[in-house]
C-alpha atoms as a printed R data frame, in Angstrom:
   type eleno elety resid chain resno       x       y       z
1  ATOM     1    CA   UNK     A     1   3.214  22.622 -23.189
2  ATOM     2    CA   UNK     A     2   2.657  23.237 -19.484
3  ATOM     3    CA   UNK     A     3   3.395  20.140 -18.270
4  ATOM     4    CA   UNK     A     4   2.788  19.102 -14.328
5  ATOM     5    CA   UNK     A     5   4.257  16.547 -12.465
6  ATOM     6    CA   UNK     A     6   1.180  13.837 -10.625
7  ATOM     7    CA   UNK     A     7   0.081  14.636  -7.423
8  ATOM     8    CA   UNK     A     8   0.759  12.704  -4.251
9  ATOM     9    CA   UNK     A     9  -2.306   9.880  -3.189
10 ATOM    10    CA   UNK     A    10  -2.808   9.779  -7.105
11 ATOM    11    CA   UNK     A    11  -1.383   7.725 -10.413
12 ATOM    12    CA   UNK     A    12  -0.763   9.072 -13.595
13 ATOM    13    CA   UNK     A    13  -0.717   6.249 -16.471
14 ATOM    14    CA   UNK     A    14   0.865   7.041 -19.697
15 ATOM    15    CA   UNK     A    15   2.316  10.651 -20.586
16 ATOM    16    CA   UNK     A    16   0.728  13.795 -21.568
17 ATOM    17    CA   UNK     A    17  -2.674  12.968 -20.278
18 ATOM    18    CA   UNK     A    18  -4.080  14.953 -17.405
19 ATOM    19    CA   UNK     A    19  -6.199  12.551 -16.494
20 ATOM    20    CA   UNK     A    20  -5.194  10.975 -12.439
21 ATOM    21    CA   UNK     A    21  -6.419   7.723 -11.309
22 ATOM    22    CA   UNK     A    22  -7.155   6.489  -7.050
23 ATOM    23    CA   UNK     A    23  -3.751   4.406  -5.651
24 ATOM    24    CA   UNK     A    24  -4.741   0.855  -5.572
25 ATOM    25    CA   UNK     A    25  -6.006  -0.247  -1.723
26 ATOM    26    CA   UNK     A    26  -2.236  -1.831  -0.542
27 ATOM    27    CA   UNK     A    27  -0.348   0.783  -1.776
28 ATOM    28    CA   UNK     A    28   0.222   4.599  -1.832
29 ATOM    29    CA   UNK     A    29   1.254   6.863  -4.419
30 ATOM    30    CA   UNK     A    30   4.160   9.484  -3.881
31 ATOM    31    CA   UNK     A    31   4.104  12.673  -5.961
32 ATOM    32    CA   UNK     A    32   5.471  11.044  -9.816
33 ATOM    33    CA   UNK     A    33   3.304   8.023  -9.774
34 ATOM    34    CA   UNK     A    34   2.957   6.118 -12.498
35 ATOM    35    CA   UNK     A    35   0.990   3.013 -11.452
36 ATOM    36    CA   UNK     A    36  -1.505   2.432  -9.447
37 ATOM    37    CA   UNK     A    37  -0.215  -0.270  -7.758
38 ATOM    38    CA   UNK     A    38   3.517   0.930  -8.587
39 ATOM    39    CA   UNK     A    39   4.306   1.342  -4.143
40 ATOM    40    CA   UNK     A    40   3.232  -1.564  -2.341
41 ATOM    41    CA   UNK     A    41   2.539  -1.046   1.540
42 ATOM    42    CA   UNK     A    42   5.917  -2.372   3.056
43 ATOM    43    CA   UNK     A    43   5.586  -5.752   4.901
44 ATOM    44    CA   UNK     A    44   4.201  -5.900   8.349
45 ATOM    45    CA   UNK     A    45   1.773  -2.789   7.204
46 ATOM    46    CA   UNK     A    46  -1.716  -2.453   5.265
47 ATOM    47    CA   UNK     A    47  -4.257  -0.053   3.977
48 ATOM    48    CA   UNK     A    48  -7.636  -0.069   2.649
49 ATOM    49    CA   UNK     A    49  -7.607   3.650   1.413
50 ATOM    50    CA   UNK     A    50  -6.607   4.855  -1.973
51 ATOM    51    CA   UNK     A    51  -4.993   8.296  -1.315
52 ATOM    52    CA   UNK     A    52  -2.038   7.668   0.373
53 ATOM    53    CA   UNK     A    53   1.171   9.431  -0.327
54 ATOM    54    CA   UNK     A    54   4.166   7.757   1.393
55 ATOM    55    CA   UNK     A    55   4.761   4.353   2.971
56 ATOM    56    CA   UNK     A    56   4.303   6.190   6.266
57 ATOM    57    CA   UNK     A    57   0.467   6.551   5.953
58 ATOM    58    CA   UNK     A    58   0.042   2.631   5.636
59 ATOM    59    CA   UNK     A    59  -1.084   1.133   8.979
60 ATOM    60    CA   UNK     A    60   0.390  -1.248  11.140
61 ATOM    61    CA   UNK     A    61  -0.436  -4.823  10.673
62 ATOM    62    CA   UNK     A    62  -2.594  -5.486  13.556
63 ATOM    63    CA   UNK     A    63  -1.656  -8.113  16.480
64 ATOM    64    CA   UNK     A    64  -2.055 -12.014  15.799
65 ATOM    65    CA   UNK     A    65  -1.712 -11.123  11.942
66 ATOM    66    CA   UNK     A    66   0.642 -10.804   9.492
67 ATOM    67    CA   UNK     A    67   0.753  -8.340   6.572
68 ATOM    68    CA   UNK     A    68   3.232  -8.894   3.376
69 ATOM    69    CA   UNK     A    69   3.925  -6.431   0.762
70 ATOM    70    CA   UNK     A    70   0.823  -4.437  -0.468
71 ATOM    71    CA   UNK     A    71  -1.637  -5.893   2.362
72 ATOM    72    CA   UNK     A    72  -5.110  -4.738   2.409
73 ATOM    73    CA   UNK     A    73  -8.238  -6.550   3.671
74 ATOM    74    CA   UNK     A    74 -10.103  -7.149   0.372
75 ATOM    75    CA   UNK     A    75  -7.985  -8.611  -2.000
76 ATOM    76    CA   UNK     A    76  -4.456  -9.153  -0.321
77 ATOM    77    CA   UNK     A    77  -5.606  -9.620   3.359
78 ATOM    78    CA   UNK     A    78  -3.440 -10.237   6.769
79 ATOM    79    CA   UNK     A    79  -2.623 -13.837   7.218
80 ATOM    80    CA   UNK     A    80  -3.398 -15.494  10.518
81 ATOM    81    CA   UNK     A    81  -0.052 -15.683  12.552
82 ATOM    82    CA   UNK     A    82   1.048 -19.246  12.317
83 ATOM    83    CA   UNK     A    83   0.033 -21.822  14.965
84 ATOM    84    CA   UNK     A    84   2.989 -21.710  17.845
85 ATOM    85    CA   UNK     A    85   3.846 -18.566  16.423
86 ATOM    86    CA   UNK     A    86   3.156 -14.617  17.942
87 ATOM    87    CA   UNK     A    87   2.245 -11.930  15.993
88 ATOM    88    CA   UNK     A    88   2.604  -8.595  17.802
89 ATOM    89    CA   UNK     A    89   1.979  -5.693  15.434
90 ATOM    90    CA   UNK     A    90   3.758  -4.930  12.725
91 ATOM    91    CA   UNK     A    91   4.395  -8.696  11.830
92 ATOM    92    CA   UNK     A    92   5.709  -8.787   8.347
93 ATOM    93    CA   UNK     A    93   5.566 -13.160   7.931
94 ATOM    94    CA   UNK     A    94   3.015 -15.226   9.768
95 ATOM    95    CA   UNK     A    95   6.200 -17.472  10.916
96 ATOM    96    CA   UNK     A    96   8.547 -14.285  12.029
C-alpha cells in the first residue's frame, strides 16, 4: 500500500481514502489534517478562504472588531468592539 500523508490547505477524513476535502472558512489545514475544521484561526485573526496551511496565512482581525477562535465573515463573523472599548487590529475579545 503506497500510502501518502494529506496535503497542506486540505483535510483528509477517515483512513485509507484518497479522497481530500477544502479547510473549513476559519481555519487552515497543515500537512496531516484530519478535519476540516480540526485548526481554528487563532483569536484576534480570520479567514474566508479554504486553502490555508498554517495559522500564519489567517488575516488580522481588522480595526474596531474583534475576531475569536476560527473567525470568518459568514458563519463566525468579527464582533463589534464593545462600546467604551478600542479595537486596534488584531483584537482577540471585543472587551480586550
Amino acid at each position: 500500500v503506497d500510502c501518502k500523508h494529506c496535503p497542506a490547505g486540505r483535510s483528509c477524513p477517515g483512513t485509507g481514502r484518497s479522497t481530500t476535502l477544502s479547510c473549513s472558512v476559519g481555519h487552515y489545514c497543515p500537512s496531516g489534517t484530519l478535519s476540516a475544521t480540526e485548526h481554528p484561526c487563532p483569536p484576534g485573526s480570520y479567514t474566508n478562504n479554504t486553502n490555508l496551511r498554517s495559522a500564519e496565512e489567517c488575516s488580522t482581525c481588522p480595526q474596531g472588531f474583534a475576531c475569536g477562535w476560527g473567525t470568518d465573515l459568514l458563519d463566525v463573523p468579527p464582533l463589534n468592539c464593545a462600546q467604551g472599548h478600542y479595537c486596534p487590529p488584531g483584537t482577540p475579545s471585543s472587551t480586550s
